[in-house]
Backbone as CSV, one residue per row, in Angstrom:
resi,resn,N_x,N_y,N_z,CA_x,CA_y,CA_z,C_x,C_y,C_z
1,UNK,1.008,-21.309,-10.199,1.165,-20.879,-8.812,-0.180,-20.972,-8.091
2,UNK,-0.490,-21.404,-7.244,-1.638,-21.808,-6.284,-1.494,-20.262,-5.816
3,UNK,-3.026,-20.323,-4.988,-3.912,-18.940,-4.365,-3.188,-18.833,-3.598
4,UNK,-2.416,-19.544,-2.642,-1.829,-19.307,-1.317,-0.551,-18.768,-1.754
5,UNK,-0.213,-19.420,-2.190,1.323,-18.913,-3.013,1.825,-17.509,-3.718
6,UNK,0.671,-17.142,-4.208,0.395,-15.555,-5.075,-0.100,-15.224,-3.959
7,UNK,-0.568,-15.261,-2.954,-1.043,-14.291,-1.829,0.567,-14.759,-1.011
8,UNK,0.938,-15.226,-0.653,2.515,-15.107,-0.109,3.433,-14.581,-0.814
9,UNK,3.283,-14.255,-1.743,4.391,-13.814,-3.160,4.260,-12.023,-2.820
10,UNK,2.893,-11.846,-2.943,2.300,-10.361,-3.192,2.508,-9.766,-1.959
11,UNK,2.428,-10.334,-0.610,2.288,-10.293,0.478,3.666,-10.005,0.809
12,UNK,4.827,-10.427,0.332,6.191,-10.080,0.506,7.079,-9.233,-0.244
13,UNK,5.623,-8.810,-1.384,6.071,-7.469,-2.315,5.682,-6.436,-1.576
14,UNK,4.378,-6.607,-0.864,3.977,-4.961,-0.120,4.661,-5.143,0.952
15,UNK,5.294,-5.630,1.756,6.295,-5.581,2.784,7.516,-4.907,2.123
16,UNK,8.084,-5.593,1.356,9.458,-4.825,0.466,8.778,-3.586,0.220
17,UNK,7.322,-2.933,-0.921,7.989,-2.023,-1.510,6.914,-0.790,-0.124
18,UNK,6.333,-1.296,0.738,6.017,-0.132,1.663,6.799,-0.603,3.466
19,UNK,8.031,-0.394,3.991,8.175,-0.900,4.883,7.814,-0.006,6.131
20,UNK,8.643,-0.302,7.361,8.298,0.064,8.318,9.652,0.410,9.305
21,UNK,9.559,1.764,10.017,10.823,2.155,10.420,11.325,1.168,11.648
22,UNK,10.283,0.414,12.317,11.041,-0.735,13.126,10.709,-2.169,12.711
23,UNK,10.448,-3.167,13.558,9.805,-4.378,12.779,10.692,-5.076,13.928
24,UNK,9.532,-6.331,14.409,9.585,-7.389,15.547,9.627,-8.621,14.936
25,UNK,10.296,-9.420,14.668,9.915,-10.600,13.604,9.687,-12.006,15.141
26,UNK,8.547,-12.313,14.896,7.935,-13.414,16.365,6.740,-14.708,16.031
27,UNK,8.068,-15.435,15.351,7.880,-16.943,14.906,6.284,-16.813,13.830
28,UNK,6.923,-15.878,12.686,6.145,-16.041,11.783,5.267,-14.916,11.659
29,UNK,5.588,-13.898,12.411,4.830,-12.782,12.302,5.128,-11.541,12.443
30,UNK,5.079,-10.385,12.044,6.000,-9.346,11.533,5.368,-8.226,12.141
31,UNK,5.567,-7.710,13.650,5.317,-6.421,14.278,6.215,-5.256,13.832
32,UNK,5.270,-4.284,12.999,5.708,-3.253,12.362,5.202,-1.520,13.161
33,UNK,6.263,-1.075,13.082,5.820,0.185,13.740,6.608,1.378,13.150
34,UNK,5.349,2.497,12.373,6.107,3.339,11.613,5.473,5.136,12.424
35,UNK,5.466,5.081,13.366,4.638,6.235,14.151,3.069,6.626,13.903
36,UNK,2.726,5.582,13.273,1.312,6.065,13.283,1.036,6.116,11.545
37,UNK,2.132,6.460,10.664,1.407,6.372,9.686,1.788,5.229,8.412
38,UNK,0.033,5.030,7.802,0.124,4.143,7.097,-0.462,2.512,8.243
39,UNK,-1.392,2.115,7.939,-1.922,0.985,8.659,-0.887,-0.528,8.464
40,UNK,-0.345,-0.419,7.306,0.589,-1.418,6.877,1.988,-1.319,7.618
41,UNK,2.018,-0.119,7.722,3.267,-0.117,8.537,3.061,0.029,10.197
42,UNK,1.936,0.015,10.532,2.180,-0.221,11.994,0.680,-0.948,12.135
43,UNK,1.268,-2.284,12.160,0.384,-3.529,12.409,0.798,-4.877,12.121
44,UNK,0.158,-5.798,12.714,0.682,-6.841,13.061,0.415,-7.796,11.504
45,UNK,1.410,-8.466,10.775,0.885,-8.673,9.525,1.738,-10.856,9.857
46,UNK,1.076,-11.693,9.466,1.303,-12.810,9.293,1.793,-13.499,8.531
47,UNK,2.975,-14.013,8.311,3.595,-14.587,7.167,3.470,-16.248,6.901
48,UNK,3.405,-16.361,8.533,3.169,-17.840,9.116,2.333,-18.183,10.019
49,UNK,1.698,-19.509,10.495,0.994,-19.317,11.769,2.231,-19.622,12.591
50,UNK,3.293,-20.072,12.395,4.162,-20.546,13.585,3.785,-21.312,14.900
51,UNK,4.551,-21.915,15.222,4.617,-22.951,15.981,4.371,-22.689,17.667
52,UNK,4.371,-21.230,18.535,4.082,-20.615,20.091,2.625,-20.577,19.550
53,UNK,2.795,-20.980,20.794,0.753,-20.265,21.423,0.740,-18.911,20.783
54,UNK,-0.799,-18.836,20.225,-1.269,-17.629,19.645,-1.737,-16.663,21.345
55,UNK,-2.465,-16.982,22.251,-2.310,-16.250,23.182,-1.062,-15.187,23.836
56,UNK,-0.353,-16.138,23.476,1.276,-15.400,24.189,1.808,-14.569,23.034
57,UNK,1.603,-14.753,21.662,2.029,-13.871,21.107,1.662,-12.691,20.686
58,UNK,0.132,-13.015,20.675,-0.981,-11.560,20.756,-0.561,-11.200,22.215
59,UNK,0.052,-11.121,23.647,0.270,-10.705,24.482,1.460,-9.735,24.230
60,UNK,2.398,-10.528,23.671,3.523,-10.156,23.413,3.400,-8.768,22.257
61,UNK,2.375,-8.614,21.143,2.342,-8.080,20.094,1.536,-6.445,21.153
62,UNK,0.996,-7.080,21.641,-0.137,-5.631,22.344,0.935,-4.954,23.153
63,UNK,2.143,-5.569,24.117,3.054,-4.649,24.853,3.830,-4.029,24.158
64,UNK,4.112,-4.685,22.740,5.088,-3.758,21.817,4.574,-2.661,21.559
65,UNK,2.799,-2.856,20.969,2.583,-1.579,20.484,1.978,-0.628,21.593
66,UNK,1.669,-0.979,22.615,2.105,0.068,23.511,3.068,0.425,24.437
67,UNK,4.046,0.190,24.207,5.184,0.689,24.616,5.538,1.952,23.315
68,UNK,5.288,1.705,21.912,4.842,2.586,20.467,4.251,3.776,20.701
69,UNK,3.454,3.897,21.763,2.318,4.363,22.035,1.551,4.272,20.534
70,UNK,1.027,3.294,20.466,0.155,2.789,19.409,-0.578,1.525,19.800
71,UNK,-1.962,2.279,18.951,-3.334,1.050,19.452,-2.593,-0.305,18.788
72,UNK,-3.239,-1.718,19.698,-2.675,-2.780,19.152,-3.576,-3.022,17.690
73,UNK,-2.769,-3.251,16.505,-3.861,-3.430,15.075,-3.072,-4.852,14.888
74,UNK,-4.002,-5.624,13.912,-3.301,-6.727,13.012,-3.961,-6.481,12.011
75,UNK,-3.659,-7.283,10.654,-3.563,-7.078,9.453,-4.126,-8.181,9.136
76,UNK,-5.469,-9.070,8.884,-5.546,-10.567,8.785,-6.236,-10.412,7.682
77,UNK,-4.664,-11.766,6.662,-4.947,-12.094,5.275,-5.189,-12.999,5.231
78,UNK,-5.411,-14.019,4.318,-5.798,-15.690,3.891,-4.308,-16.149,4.815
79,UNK,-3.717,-15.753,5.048,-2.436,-15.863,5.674,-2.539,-16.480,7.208
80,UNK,-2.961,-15.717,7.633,-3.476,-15.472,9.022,-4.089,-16.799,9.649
81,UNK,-3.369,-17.921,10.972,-4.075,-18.897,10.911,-6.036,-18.229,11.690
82,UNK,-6.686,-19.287,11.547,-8.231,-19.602,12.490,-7.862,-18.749,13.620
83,UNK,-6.671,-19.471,14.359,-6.926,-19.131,15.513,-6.607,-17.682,16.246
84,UNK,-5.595,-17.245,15.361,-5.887,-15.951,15.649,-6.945,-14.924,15.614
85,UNK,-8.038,-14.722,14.405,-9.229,-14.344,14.202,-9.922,-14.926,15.819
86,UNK,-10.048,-16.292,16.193,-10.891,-16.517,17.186,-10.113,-15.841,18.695
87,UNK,-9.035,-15.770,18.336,-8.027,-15.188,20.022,-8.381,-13.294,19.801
88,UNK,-8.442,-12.822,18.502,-8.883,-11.521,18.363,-10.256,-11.020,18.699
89,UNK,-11.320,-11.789,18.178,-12.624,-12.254,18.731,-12.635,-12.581,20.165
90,UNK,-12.357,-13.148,20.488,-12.417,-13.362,22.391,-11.846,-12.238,23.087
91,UNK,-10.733,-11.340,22.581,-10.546,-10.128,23.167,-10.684,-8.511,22.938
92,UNK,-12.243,-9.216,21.922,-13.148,-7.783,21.820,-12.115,-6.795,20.372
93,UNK,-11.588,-7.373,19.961,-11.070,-6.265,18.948,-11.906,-6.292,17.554
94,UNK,-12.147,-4.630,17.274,-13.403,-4.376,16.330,-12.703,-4.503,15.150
95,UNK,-13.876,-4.764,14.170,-13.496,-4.947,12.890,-13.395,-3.833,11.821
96,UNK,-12.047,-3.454,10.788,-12.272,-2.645,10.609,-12.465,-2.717,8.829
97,UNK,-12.293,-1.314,8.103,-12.818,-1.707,6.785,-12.110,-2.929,5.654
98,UNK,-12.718,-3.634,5.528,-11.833,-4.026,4.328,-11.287,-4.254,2.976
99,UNK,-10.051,-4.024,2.656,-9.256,-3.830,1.655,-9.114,-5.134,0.734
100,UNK,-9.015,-4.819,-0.301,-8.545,-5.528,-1.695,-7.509,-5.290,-2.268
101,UNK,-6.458,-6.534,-2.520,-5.058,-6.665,-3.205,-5.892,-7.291,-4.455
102,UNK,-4.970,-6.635,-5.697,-5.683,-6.488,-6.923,-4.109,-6.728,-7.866
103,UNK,-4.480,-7.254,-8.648,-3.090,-7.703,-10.004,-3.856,-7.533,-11.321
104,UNK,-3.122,-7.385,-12.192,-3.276,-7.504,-13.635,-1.740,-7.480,-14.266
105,UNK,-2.089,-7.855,-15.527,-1.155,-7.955,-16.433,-0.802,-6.728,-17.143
106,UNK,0.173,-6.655,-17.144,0.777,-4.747,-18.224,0.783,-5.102,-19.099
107,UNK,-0.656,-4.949,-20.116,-0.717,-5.104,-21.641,-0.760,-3.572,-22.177
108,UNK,0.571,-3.290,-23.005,0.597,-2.608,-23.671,-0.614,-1.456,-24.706
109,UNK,-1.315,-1.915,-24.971,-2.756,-1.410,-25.202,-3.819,-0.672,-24.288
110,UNK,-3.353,-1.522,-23.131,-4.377,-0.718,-22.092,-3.563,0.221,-21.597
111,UNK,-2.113,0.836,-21.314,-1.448,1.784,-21.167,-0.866,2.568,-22.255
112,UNK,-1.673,2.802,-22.992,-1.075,3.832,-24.045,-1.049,4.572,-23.561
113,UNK,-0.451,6.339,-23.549,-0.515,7.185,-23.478,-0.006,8.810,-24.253
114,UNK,-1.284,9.057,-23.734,-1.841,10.586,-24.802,-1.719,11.789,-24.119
115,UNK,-1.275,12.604,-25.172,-1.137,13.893,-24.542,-2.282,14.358,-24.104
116,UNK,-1.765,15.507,-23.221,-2.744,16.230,-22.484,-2.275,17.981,-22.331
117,UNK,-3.198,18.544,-21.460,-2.441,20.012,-21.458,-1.627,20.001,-19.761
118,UNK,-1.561,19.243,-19.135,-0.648,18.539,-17.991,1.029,18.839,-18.074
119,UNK,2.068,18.951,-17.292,3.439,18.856,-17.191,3.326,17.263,-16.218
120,UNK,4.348,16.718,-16.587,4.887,15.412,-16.226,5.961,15.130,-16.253
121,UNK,5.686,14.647,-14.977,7.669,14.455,-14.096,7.498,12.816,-13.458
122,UNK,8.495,12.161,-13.810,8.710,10.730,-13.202,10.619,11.008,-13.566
123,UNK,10.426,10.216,-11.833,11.629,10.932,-10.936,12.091,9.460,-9.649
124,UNK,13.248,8.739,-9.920,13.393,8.007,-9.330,13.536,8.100,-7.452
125,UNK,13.245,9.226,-7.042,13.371,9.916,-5.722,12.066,10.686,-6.071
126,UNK,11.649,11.187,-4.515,10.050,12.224,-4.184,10.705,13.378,-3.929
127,UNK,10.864,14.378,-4.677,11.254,15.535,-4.935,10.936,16.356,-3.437
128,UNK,10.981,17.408,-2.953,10.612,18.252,-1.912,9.494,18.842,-2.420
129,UNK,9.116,19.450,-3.688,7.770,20.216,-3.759,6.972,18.931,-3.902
130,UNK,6.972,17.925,-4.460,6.426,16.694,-4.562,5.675,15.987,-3.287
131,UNK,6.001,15.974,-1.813,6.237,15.631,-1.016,5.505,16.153,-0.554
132,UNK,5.581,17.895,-0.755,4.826,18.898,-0.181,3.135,19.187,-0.800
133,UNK,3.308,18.822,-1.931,2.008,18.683,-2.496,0.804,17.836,-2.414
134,UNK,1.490,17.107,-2.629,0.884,15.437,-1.797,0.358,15.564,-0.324
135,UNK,0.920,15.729,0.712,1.048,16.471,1.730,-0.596,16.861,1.827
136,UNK,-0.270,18.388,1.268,-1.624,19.604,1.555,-2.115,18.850,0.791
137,UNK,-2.552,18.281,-0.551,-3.836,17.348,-1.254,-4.662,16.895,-0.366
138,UNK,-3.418,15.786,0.878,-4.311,14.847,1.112,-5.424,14.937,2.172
139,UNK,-5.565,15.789,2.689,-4.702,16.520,3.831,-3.721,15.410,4.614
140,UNK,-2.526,15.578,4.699,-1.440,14.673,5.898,-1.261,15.150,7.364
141,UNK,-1.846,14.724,8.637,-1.492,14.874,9.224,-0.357,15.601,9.698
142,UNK,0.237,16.653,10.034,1.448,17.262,9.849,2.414,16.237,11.047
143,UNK,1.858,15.608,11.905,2.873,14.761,12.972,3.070,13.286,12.079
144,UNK,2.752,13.327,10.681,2.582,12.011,10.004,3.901,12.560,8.749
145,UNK,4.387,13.608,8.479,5.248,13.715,7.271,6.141,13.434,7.871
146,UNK,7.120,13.799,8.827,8.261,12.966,8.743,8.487,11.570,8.826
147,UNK,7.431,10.608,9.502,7.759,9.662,9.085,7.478,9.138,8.064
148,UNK,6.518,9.903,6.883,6.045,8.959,5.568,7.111,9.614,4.629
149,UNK,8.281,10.633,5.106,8.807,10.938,4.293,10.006,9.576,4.613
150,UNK,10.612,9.635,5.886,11.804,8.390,6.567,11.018,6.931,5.993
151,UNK,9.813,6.901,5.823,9.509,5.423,4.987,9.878,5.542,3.575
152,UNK,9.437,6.848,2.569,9.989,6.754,1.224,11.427,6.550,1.189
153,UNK,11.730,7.072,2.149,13.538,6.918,1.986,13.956,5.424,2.273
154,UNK,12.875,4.648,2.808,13.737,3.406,3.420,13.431,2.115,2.001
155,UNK,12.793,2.476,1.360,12.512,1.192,-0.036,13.590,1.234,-0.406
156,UNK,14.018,-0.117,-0.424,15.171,-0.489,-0.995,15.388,-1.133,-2.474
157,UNK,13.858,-0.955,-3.297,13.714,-1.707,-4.917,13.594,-0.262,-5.360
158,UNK,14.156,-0.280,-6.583,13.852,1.032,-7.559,12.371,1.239,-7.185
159,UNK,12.109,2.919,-7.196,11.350,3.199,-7.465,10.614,4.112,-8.666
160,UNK,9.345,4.666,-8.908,8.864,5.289,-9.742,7.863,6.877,-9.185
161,UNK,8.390,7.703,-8.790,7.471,8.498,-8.471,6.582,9.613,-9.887
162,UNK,5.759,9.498,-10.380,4.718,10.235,-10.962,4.141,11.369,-11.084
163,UNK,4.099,12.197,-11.256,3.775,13.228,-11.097,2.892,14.423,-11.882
164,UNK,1.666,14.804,-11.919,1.192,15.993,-13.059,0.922,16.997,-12.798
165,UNK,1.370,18.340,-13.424,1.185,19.453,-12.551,0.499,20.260,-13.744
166,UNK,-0.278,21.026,-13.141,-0.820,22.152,-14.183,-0.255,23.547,-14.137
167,UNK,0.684,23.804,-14.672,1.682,24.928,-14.441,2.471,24.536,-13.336
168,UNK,2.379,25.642,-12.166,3.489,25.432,-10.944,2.422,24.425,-9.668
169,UNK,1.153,24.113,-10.286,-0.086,23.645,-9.354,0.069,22.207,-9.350
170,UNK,-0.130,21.405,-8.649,-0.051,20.169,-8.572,-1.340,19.825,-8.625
171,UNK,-1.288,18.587,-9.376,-2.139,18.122,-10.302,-3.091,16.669,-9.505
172,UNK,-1.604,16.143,-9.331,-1.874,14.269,-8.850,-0.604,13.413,-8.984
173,UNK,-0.700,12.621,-8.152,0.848,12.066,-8.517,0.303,10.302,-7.882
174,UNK,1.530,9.617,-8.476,1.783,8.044,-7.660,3.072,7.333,-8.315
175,UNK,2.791,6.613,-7.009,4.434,5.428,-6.815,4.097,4.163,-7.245
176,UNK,5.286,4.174,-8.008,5.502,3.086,-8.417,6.774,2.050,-7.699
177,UNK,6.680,0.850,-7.092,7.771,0.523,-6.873,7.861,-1.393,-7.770
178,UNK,9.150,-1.100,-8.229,9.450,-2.321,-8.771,10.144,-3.037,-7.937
179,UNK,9.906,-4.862,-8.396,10.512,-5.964,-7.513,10.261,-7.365,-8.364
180,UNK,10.919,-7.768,-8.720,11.047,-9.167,-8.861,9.966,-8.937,-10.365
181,UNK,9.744,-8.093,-11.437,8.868,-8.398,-12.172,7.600,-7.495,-12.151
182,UNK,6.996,-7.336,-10.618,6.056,-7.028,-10.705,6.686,-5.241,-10.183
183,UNK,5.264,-4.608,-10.598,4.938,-2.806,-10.350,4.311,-2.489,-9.280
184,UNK,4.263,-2.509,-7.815,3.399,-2.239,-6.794,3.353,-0.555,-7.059
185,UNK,1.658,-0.699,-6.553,1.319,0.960,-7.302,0.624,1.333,-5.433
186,UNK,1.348,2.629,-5.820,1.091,3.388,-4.079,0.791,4.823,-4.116
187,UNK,-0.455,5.041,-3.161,-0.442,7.010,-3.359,-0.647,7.252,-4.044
188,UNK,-2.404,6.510,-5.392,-2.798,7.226,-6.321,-3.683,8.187,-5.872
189,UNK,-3.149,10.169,-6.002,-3.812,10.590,-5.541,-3.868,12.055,-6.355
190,UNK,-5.407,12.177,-6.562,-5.555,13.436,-7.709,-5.678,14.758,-6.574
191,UNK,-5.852,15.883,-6.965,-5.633,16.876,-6.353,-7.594,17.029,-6.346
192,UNK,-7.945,17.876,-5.609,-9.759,17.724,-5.107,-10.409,18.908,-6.555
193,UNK,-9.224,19.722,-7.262,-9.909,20.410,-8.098,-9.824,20.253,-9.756
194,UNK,-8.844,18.885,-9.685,-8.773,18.025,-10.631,-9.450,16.853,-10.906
195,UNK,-10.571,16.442,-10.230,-10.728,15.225,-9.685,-12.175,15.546,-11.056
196,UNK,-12.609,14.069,-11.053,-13.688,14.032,-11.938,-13.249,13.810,-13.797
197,UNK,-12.057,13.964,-13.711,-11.398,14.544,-15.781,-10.777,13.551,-16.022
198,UNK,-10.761,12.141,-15.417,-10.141,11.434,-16.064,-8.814,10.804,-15.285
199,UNK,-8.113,11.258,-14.851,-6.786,12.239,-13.873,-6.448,10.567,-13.454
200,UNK,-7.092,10.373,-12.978,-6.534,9.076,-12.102,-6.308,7.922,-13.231
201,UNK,-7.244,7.705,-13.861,-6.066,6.835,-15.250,-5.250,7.098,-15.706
202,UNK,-5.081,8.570,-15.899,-3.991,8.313,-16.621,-2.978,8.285,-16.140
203,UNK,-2.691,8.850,-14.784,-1.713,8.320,-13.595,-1.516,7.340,-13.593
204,UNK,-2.334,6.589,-13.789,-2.438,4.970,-13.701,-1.823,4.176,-15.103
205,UNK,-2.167,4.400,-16.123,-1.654,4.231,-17.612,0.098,4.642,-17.723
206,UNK,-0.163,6.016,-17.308,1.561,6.785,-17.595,2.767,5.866,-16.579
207,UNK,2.383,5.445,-15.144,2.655,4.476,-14.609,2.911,3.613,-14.782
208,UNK,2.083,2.694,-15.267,2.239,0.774,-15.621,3.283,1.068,-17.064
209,UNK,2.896,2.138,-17.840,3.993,2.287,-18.943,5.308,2.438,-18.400
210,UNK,5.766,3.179,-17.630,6.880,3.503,-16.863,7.396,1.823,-16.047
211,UNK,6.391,1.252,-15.666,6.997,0.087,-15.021,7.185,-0.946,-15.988
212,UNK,6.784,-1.054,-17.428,6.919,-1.857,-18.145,8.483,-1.451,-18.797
213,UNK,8.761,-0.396,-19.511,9.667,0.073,-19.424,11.153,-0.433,-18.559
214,UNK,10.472,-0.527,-17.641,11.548,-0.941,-16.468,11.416,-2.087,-16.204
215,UNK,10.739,-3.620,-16.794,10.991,-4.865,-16.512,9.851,-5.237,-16.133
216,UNK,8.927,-4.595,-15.598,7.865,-5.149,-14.728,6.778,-5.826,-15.853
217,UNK,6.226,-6.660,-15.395,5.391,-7.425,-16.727,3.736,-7.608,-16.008
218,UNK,3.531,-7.472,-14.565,2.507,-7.469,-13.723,2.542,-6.571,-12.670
219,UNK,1.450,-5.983,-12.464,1.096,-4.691,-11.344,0.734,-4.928,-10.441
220,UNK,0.223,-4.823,-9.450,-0.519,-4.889,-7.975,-0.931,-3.798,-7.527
221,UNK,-1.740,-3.901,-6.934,-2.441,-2.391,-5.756,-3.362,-2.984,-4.595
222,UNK,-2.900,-2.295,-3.594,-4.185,-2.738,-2.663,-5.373,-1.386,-2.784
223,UNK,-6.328,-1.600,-2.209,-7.503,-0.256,-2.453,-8.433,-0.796,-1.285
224,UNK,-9.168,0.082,-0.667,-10.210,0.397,0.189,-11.559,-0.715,-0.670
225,UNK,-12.415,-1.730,0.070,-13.295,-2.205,-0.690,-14.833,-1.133,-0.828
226,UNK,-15.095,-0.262,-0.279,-15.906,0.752,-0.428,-15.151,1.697,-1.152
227,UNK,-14.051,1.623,-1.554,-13.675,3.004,-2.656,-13.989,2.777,-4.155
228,UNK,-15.709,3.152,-4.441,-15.811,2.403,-5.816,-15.536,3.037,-6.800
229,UNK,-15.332,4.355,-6.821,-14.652,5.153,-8.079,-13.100,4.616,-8.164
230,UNK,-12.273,4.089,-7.526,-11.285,3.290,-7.762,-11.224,2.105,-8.309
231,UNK,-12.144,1.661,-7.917,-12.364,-0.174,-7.987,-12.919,-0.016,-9.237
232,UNK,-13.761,1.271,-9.988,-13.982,1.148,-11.055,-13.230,1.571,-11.979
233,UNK,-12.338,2.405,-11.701,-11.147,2.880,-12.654,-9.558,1.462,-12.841
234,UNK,-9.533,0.771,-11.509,-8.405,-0.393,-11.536,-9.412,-1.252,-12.691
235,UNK,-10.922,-1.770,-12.141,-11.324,-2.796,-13.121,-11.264,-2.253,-14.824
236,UNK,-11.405,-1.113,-15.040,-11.195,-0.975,-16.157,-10.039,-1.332,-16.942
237,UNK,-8.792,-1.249,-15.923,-7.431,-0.998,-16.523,-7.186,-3.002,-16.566
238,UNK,-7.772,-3.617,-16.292,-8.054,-5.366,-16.249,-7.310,-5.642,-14.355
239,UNK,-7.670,-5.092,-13.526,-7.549,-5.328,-12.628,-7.998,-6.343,-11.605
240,UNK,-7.898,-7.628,-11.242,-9.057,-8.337,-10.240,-8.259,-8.717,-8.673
241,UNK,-9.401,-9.065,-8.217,-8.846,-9.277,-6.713,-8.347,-10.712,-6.554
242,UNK,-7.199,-10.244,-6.296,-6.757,-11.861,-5.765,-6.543,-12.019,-4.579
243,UNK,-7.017,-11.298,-3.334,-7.638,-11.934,-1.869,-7.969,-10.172,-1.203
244,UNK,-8.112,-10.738,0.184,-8.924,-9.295,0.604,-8.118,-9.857,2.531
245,UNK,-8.144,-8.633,2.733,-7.812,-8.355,4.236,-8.414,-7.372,5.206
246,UNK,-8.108,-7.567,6.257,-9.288,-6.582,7.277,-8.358,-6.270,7.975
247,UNK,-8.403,-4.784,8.811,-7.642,-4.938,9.804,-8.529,-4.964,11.360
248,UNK,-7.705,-5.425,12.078,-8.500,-5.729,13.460,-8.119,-4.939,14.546
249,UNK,-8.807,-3.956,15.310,-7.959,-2.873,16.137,-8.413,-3.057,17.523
250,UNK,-7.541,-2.722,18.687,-8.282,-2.826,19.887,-7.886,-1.363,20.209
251,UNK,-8.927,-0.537,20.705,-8.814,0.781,21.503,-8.231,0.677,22.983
């Protein structure tokens, strides 16, 4: 499979397994709008360059999202033709951090897993205390839970939700969603007084075991490229980048 091809492949797994409560589809390009939360779900993401003027459709993309009442964002991957980057550039939109889509292989060895003094729950649905925990961890916006709860509800591939609690205390949890083979991993997130012990591998381990289990034979994650206590816990688990994206915002 060529670079372009695994970045179109992966690119139509994080669309499936994180969507968006509306979506504009405009000759090759996918205006998503989920109220604000989650950058993937409300931003302009490229599947194609398509065949209309890039002017008219960045016109067209900025009235949608404010009519949203939402800043205009795009999402630009290896995907994304030239000319959009240069039509985004000519109309002043800043650059923002960028992210890394990351794969490896689910080798059995690198997901073993060992007990701990932890409770563990994997649960094909996000439970209500689950939801709620996650929630206060992260801190969530409180005008941001109902719709990140109406997005968990809208994946339509099995999912895997994760979970470790220390007694009735929540611990750390993450999603797993399966598709076609592969494990897209979402919401690895330890609790702030758990953090430092390890916690996030093995979320990560108890996970890819759970998706192997279930068919999946390769993982994915996207991650923040300045989040290096991540980037060093995925590279451990044999994680590498197979392309990188920015998003582009106008105020």
């Amino acid at each position: 499979m060529s670079a372009n091809d695994l970045c179109r492949l992966l690119e139509e797994l994080c669309l499936t397994a994180w969507p968006a409560l509306k979506t504009i589809h405009d000759d090759g390009w996918l205006l998503r709008f989920s109220q604000g939360h989650s950058g993937r779900s409300n931003s302009v993401t490229c599947l194609s360059a398509g065949v209309l003027p890039v002017p008219e459709k960045v016109d067209r993309a900025e009235a949608a999202y404010i009519r949203e009442g939402l800043p205009p964002r795009f999402r630009i991957t290896p995907l994304a033709p030239e000319a959009l980057t240069a039509e985004l550039d000519r109309r002043g939109y800043r650059r923002q951090e960028e992210n890394l889509v990351q794969a490896a292989d689910i080798v059995p060895a690198s997901v073993a897993v060992a007990d701990d003094d932890l409770s563990w729950r994997m649960e094909a649905a996000a439970a209500p205390d689950l939801l709620a925990s996650y929630a206060a961890a992260l801190p969530l916006p409180a005008r941001e839970a109902d719709p990140m709860r109406r997005l968990l509800d809208a994946i339509a591939v099995p999912t895997l939700y994760l979970s470790a609690w220390d007694g009735d205390r929540y611990a750390g949890s993450a999603l797993g969603v399966a598709d076609r083979g592969w494990l897209g991993v979402y919401k690895v997130l330890v609790a702030p007084e758990q953090r430092g012990r390890g916690l996030s591998r093995r979320l990560m381990a108890r996970l890819l075991a759970a998706g192997a289990d279930a068919g999946a034979t390769r993982a994915y994650l996207q991650v923040g490229g300045a989040n290096q206590p991540a980037l060093a816990t995925y590279a451990r688990m044999g994680f590498q980048t197979v392309y990188r994206y920015q998003y582009r915002q106008k105020d």
